[in-house]
N, C-alpha and C positions, 0 to 999 in steps of 0.2 A: 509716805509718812512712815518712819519707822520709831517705835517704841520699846520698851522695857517695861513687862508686867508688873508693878509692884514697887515702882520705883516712888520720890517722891514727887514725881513729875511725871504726867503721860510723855512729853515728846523727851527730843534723843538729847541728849545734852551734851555740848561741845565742851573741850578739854579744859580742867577746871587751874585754878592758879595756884602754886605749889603745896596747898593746903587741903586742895580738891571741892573748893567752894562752890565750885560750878557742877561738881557730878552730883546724880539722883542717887539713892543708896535703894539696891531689892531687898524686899524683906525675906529671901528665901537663898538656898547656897544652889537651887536651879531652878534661878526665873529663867520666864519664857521673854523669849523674842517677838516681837510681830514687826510684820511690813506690810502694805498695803502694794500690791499689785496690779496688774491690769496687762492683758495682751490686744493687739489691733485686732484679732479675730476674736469673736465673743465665742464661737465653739471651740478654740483651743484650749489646753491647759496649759496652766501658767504656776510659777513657782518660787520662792525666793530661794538664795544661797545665802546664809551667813559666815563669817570670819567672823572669833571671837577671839581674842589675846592678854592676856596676863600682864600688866602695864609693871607689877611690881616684882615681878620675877623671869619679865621677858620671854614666857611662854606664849606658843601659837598652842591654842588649843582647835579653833576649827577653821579648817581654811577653804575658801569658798569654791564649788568645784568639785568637790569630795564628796561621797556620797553620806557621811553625818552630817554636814552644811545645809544639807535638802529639808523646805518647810514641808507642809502639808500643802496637798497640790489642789487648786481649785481651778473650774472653767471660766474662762474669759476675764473675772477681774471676783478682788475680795481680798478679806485680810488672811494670813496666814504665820502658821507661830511654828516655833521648834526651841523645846525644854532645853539649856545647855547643863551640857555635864555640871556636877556636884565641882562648886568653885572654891577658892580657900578662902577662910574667912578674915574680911579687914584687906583684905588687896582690890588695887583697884583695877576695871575692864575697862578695853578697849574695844567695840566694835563696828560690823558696815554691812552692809546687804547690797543684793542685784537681783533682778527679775532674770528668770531663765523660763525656757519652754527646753522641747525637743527641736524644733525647727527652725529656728529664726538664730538662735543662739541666748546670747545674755547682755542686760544692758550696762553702760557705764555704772560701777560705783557708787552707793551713798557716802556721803561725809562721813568721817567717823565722829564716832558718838562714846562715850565714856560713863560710866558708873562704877561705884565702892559695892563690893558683897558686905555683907552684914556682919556683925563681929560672931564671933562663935557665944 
């Protein structure tokens, strides 16, 4: 399960119709992310990567893989979050997460997920 802190919805919200009826709005210019993780060994650590993207000016701002992308790391399973940079205000986000360790690698993709930053 992945979410947006603050949004006006906990879960993720697919891409909305050309009005953005379907995006959740944060109330902050750096909500947090969360994903909900889990690795097959309960004593490894385990981690998300998120990709976050600028839908109205075509910016990548975090690409998953990169060591800003990296959540907060917990053992074996649990939720974990990572604050995104200071966003512009009134543009809308695009984002997706994957579970990574050190050893196994990382899994497929979430869907992406979309929300409006807040006005200024």
């Amino acid at each position: 399960m992945a979410s947006i802190e603050g949004t006006n919805s906990q879960s993720c919200h697919q891409h909305g119709d050309d009005y953005g009826n379907a995006f959740g709005t944060a109330v902050t210019l750096t909500p947090t992310l969360t994903a909900t993780v889990r690795h097959p060994d309960p004593s490894k650590d385990v981690w998300a990567e998120f990709s976050l993207w600028d839908n109205t000016a075509s910016t990548q701002i975090l690409s998953l893989g990169t060591p800003a992308s990296k959540s907060t790391v917990v053992k074996g399973q649990g939720t974990v979050s990572l604050t995104a940079p200071k966003l512009t205000p009134g543009h809308s986000y695009g984002w997706r997460v994957r579970t990574a360790d050190a050893t196994t690698g990382n899994t497929p993709v979430s869907a992406n997920c979309h929300f409006k930053a807040p006005e200024a």
